[in-house]
Every structure is written in C-alpha cells, then in structure tokens.
Rosetta silent file (secondary structure, phi, psi, omega in degrees, C-alpha in Angstrom):
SEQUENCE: XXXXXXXXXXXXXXXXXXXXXXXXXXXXXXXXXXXXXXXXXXXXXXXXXXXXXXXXXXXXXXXXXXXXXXXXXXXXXXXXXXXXXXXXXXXXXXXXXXXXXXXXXXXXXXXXXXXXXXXXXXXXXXXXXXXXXXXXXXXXXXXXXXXXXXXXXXXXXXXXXXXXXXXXXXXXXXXXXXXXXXXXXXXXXXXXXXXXXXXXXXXXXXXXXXXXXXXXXXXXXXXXXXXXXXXXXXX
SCORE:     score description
SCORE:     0.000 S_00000001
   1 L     0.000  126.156 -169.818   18.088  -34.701   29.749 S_00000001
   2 L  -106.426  178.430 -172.882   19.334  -32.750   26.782 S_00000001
   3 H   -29.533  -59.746 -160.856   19.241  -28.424   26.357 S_00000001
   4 H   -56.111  -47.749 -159.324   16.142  -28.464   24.763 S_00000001
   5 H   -70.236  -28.170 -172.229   14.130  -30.603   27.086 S_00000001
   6 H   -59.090  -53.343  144.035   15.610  -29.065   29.880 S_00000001
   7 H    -9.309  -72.319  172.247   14.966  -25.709   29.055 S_00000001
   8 H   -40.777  -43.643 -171.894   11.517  -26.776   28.421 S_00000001
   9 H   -72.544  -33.729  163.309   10.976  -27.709   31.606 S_00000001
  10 H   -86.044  -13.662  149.837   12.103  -24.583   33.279 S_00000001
  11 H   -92.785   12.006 -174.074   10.318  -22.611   31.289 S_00000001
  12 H  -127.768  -37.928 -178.844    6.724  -24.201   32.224 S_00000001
  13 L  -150.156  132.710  172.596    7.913  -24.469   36.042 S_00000001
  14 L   -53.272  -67.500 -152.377   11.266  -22.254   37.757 S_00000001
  15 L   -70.172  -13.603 -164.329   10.870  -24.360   40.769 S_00000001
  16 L   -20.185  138.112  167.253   10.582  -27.375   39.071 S_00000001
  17 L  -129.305   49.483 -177.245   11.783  -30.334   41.419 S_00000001
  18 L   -82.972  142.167 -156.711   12.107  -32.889   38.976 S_00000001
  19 H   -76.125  -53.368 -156.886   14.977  -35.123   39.364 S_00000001
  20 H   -86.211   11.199  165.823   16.472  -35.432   36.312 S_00000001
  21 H  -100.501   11.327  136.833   16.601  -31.660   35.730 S_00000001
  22 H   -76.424  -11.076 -168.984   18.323  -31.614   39.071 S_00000001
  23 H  -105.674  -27.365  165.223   20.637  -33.836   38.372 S_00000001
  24 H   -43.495  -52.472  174.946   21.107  -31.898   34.793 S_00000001
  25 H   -60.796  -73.794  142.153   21.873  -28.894   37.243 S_00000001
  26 H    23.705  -66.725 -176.028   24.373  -30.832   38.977 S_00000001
  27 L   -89.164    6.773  179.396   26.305  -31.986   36.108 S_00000001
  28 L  -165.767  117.860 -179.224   26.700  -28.199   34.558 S_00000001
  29 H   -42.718  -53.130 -175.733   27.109  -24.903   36.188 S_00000001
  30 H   -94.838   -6.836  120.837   25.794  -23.017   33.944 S_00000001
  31 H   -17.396  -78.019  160.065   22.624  -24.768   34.186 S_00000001
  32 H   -16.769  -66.699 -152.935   22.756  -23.840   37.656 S_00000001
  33 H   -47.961  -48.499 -176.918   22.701  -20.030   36.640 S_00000001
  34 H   -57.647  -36.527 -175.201   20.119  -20.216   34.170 S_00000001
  35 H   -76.891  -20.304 -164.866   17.545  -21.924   36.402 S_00000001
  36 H   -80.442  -45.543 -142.062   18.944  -19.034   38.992 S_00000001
  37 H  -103.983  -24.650 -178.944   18.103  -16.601   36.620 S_00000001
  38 H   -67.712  -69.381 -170.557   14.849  -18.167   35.699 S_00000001
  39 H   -76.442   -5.368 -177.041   13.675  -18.170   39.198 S_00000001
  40 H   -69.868  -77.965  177.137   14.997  -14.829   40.072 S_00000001
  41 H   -49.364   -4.374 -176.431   12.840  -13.240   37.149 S_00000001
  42 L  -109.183   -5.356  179.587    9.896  -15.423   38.325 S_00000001
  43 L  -115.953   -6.761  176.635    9.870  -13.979   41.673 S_00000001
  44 L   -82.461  -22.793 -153.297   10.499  -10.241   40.432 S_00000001
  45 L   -99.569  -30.843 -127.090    7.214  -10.925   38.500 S_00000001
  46 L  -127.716  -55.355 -168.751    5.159  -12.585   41.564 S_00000001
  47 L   -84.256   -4.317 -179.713    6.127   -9.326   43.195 S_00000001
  48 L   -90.798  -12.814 -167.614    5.285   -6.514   40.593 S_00000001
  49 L  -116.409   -0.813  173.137    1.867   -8.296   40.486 S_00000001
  50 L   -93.173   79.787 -176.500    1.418   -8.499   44.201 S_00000001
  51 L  -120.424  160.936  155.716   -0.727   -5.427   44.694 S_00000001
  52 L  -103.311   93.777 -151.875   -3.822   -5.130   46.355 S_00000001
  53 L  -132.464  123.822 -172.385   -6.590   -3.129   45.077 S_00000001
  54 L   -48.572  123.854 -171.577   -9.741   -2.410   46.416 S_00000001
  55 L   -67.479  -23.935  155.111  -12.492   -3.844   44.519 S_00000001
  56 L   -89.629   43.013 -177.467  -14.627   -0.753   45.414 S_00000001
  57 H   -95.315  -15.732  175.741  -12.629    2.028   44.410 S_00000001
  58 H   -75.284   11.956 -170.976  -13.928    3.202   41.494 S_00000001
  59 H  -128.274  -52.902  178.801  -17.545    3.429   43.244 S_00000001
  60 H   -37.556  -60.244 -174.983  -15.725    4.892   46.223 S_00000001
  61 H   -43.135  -90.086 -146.687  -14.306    7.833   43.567 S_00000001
  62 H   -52.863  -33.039 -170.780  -17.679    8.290   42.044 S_00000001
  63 H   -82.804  -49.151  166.980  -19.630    8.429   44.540 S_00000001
  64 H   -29.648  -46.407  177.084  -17.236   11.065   46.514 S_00000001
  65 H   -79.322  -16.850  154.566  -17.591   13.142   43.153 S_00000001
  66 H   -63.115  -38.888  141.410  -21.411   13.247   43.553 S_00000001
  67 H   -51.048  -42.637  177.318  -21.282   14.697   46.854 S_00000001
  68 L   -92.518  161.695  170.187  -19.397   17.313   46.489 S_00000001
  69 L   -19.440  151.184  166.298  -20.050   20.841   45.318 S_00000001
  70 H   -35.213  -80.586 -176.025  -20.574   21.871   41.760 S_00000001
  71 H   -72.357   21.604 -163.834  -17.125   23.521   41.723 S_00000001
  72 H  -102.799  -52.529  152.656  -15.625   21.389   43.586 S_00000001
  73 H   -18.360  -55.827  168.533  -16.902   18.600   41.853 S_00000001
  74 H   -60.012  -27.938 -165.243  -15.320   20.185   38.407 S_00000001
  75 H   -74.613  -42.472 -170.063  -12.030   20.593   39.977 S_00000001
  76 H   -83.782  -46.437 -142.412  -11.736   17.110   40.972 S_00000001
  77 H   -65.950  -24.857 -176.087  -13.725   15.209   38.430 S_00000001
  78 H   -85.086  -52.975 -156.715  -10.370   16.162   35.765 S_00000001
  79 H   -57.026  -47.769 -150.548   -7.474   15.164   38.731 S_00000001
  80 H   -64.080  -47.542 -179.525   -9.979   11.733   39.474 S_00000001
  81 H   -83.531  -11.517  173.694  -10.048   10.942   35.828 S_00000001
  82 H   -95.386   12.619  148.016   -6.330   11.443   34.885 S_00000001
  83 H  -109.688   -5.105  158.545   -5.823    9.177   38.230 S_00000001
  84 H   -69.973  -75.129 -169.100   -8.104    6.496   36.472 S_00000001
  85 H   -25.515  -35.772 -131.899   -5.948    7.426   32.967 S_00000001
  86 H  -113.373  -36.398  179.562   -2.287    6.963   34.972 S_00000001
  87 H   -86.587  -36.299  155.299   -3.398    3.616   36.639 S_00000001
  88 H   -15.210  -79.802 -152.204   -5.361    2.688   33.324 S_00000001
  89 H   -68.390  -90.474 -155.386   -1.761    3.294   31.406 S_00000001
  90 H   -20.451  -42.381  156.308    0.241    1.927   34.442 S_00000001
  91 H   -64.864  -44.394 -170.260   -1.552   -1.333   34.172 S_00000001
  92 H   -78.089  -39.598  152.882   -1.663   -1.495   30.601 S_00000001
  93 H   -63.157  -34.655  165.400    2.027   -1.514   30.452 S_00000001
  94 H   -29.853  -61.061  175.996    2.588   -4.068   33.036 S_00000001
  95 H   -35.644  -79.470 -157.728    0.282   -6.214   31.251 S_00000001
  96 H   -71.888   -6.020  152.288    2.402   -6.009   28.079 S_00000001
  97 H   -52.230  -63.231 -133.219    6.037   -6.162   29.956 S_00000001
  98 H   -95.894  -23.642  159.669    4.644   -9.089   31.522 S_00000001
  99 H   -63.837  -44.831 -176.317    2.973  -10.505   28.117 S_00000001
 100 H   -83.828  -10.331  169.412    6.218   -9.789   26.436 S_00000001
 101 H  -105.427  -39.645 -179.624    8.442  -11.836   28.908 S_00000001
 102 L   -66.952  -15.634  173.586    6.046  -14.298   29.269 S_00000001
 103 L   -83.245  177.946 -172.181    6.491  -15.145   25.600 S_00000001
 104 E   -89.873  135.772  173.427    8.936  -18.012   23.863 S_00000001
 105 E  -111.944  107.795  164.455   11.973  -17.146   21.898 S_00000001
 106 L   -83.056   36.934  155.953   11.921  -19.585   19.321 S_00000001
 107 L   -89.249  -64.218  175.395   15.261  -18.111   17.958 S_00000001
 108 L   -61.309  -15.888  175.159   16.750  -19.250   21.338 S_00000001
 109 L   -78.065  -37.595 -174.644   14.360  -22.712   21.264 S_00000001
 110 H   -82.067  -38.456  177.451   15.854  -23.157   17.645 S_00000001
 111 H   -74.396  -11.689  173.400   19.821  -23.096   18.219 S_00000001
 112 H   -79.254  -84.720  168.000   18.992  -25.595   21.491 S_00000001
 113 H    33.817  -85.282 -161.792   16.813  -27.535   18.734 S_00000001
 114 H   -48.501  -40.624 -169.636   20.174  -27.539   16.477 S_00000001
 115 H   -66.695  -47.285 -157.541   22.695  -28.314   19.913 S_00000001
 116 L   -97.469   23.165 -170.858   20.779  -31.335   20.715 S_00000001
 117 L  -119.604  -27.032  155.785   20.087  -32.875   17.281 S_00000001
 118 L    82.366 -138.569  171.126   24.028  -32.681   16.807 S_00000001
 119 L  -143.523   66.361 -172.034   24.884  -33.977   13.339 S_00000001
 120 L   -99.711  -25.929  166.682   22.214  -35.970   12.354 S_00000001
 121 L   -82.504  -49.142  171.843   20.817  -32.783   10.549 S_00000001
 122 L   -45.450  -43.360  167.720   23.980  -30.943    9.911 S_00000001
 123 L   -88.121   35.479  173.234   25.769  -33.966    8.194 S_00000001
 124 L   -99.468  169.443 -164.262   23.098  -35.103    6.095 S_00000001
 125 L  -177.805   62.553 -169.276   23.608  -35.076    2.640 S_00000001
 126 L   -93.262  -12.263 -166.304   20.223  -36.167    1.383 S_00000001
 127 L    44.793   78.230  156.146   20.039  -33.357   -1.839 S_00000001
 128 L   -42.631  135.008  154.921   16.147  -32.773   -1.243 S_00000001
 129 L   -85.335  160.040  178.651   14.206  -31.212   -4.754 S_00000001
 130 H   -68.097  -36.154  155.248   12.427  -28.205   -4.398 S_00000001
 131 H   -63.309  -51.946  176.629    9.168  -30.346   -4.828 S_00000001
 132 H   -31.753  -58.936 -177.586    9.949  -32.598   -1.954 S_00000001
 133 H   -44.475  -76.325 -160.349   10.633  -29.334    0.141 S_00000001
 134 H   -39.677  -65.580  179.073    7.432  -27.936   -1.376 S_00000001
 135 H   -15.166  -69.729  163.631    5.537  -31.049   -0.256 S_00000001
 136 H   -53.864  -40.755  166.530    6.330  -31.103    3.180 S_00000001
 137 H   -50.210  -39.206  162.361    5.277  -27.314    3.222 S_00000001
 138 H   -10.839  -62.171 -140.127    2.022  -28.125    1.988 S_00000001
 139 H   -92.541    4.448  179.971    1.007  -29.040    5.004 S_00000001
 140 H  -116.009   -7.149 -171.527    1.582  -25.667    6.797 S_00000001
 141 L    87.316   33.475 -179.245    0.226  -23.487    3.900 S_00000001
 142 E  -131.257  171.718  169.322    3.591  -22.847    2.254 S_00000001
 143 E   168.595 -170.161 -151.158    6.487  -23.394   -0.137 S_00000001
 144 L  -101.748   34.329  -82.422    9.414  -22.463   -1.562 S_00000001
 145 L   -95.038  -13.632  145.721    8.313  -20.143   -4.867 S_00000001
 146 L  -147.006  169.356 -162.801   12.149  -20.551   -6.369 S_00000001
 147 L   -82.857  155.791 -169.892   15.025  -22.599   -5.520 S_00000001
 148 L  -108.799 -134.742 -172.649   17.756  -21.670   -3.017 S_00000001
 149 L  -110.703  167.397 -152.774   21.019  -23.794   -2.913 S_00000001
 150 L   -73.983  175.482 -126.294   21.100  -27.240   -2.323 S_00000001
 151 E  -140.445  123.968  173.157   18.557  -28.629    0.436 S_00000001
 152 E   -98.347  -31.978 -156.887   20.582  -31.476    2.448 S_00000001
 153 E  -158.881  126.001  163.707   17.918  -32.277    4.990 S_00000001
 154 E  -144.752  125.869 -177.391   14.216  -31.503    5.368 S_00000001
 155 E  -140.328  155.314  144.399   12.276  -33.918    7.817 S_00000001
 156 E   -51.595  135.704 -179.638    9.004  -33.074   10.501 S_00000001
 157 E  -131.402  151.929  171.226   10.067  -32.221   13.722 S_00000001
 158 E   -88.958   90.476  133.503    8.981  -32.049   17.644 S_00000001
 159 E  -125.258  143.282 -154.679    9.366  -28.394   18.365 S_00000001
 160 L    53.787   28.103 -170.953    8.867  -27.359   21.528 S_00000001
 161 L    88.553   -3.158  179.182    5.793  -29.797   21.242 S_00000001
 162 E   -87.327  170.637 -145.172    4.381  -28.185   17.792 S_00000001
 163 E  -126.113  127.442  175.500    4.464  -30.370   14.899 S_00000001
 164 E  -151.693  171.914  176.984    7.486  -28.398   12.809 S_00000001
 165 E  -130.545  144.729  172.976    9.490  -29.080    9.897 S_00000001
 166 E  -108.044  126.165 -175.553   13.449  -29.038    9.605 S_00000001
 167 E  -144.583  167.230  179.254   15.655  -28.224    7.061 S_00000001
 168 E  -155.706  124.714  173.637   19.178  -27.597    6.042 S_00000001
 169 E  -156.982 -164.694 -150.990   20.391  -25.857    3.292 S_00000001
 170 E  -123.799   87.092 -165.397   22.740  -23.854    1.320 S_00000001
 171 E  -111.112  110.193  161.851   21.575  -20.106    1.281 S_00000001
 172 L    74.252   38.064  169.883   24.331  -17.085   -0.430 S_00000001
 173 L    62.398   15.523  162.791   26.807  -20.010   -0.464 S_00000001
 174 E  -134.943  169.662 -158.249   26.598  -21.139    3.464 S_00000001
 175 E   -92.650  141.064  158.609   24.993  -23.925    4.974 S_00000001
 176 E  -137.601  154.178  156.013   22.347  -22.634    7.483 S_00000001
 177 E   -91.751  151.148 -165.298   19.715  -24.112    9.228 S_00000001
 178 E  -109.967  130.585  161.230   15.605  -23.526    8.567 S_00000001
 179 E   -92.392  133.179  171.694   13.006  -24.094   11.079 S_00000001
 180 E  -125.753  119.930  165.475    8.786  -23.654    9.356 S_00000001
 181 E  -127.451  132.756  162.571    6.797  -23.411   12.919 S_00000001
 182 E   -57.932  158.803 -158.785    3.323  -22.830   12.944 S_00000001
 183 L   -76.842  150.383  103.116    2.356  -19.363   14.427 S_00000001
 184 L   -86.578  155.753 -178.301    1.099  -19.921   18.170 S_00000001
 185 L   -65.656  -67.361  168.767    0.199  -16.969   20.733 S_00000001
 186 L   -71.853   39.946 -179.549    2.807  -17.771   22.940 S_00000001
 187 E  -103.743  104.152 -172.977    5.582  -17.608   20.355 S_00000001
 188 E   -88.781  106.076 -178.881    7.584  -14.476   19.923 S_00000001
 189 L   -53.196  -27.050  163.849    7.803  -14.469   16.010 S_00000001
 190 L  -101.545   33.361  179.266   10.440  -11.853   15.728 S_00000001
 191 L   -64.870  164.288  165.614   13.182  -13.327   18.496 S_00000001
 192 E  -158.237  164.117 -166.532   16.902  -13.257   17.675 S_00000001
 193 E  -159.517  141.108  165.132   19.453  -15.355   19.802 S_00000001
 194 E  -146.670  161.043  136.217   22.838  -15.689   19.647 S_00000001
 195 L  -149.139 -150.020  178.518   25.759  -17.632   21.529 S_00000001
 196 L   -47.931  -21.476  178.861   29.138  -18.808   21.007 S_00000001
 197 L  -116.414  -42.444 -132.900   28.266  -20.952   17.989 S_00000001
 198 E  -145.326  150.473  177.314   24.978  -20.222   16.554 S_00000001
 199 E  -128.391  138.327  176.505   23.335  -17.092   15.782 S_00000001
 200 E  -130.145  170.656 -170.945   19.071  -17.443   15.264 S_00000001
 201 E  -179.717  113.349 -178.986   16.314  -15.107   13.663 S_00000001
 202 E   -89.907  116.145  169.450   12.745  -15.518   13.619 S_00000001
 203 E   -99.332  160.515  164.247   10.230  -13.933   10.675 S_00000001
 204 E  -118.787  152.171  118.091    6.503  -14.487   10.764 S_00000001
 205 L   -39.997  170.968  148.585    4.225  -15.407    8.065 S_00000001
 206 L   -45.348  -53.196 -178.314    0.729  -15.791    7.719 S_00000001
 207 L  -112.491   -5.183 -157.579    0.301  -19.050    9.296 S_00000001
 208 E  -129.541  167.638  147.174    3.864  -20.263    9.959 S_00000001
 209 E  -101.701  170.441  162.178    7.223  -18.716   11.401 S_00000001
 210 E  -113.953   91.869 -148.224   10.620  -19.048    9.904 S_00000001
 211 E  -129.818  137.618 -154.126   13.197  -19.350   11.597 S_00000001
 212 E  -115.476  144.815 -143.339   17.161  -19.476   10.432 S_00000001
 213 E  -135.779  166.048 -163.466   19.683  -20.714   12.468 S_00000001
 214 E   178.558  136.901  154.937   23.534  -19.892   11.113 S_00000001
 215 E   -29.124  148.139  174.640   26.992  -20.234   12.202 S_00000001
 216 L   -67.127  -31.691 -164.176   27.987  -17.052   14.720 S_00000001
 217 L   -78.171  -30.825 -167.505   30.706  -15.811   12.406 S_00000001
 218 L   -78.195  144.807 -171.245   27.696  -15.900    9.224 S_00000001
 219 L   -90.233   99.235 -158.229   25.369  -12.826    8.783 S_00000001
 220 H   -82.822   -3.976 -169.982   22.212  -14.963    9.736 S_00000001
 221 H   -83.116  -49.479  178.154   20.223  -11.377    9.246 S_00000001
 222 H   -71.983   -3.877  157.351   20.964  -11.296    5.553 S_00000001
 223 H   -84.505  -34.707  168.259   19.941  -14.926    4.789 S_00000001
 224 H   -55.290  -45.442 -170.712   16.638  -14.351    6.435 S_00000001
 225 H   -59.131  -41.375  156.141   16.206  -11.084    4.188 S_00000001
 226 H   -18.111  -80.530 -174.669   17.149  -13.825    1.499 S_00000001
 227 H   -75.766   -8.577  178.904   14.730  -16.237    2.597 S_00000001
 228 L   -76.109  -17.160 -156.780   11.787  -13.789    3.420 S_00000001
 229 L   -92.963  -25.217 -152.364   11.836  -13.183   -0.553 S_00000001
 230 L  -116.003  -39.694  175.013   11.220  -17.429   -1.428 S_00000001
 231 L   -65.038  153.298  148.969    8.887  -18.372    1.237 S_00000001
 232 E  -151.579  168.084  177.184    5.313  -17.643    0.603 S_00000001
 233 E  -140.430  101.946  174.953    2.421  -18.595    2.801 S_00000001
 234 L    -5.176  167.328  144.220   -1.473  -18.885    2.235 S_00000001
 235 L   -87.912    0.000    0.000   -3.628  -16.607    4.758 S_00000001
C-alpha cells in the first residue's frame, strides 16, 4: 500500500481495520503516529459533538416568557435572547471548526501524489507544446494563456479519486510540479503542506484548483504567484 492510498484510507475511516493498512503500520513508525493522531482527533471530535440538547427548549423559554409579568417579562426576554445569540454563535463556530477539519488538504494529497509516482513524472522528458497542455485543459475549462518554461510531462491522473491532470514543468528556471483538480466541496482550495522534501500550495479557480508542488529549498509561493498570472479558467 503506497502514502497516498494509505492516507486515503485513514482519512475516510481512523479505525480502519483493513489488513494491508495494518500491515503498512507495521512496516513504518511513523505511520503508526499518524493513524494515532488521526484517531486521537477523531475522538476529540465525537466528544465536542456529544451534547445533549433538549428538543423542547426553545418552547420551554418561550413559553416561561409568556407567563411572566410585563416587567419581568422585559427583563428576561433581552438575557433569553442573547442566551439563544451565544448558543446560536457557539454552534455556528463548531460547525465551521468542524467543517474546516473535516476538509482535504490537497497540498498535503499532492506531495503524497508526487512520493508515490517517484520518477516516472519527475524524469520525464517528453517537451509537451503549449497546445498539447492547452488540450488536456480543455477538458476542465482551462489553459495556459502564455507559455511558461519547458513542460516535461502532462498526463490525466487518479487524484484522490477525481479525474486530474499532471504536469511538470520549468517555472522562474526550476522544475516544479502542477496538479489542475476540479473544485469539489470537500477540498480545501487554499492548503499549503510542507515536509522534508516537498513544499505544496493550492489556488482556486473557477472550476478547477491548482496546485504546485516544489522542492523544500524552492520558494513554491512565488511560482504559484507566477502561475496564478497564466492559468485562466471559464466560469
């Protein structure tokens, strides 16, 4: 099982008890950690959402504020609705913590991408035209609108189960790699990733993301700001 799929798999289930991502765990520590860390955060999550809340309380409230006195009735009716407001907000931030973790970092999906494809993309040395390039883009609503430096590799790709296209090319005189993903909801479009090797950086488009993948020592920020200027994308 290589990074990617594994990954995959522990990000759709923590607990997962599928053998060969046990045996994946097994053979690499820090495997181990990650799925550790994975299920850790999946049980801090199980417990921020394990509240219990009476399905009549707002008719409990309301009704409580009809009964009483006029003034009494004024006094409370502001505390009752700024305790609606404060669980209103309380909730509404949960939500989006819990929306916002729950999403994918294709920056970090694209440098496994890169780990496990090794250097059947990296070593290619196919020289691609800017039509070819264009071509494939087509099919996402996209293209290249002038040329960047030369384009060693651009082929459709499986990522993360989307239909994606891959490319490698020569941007401000280093080789980096380009991911075009179509937008999905549970895709965080503006991820960044780094580790020992690879630095990633996601932009979004209208319909697609972009996302550039770069040696750690290369300033992977300033090729996107490059490449944000050359892409363009339909609505």
């Amino acid at each position: 099982m290589d990074d990617l799929e594994f990954r995959r798999t522990l990000y759709g289930d923590p607990n997962s008890q599928d053998i060969e991502l046990k045996e994946a765990m097994l053979a690499d520590p820090k495997k181990q950690e990650f799925c550790k860390e994975l299920k850790q955060l999946d049980q801090k999550m199980a417990q921020a959402f394990d509240v219990d809340v009476p399905a009549d309380l707002v008719h409990k409230l309301l009704l409580k504020q009809t009964m009483d006195t006029h003034a009494k009735s004024k006094k409370r009716s502001i505390f009752q609705f700024a305790m609606v407001a404060s669980v209103a907000f309380v909730m509404g931030i949960t939500f989006t913590l819990w929306q916002s973790s729950s999403l994918i970092n294709i920056s970090e999906n694209a440098i496994a991408h890169v780990r496990a494809e090794g250097n059947h993309a990296l070593g290619a040395h196919e020289n691609i035209t800017l039509d070819q390039v264009n071509a494939k883009l087509a099919s996402f609503g996209g293209q290249l609108t002038e040329s960047v430096g030369q384009i060693y590799y651009a082929n459709f790709c499986d990522f993360d189960e989307v239909r994606s296209l891959h490319m490698v090319m020569q941007v401000g005189g280093e080789k980096v790699t380009v991911f075009v993903v179509p937008n999905e909801s549970n895709f965080d479009s503006h991820s960044v990733s780094k580790d020992q090797n690879y630095s990633g950086e996601a932009m979004e488009f209208n319909r697609a993301s972009v996302i550039v993948v770069s040696d750690t020592g290369s300033d992977v920020t300033k090729t996107k700001q490059t490449l944000s200027k050359k892409f363009k994308f339909s609505a």
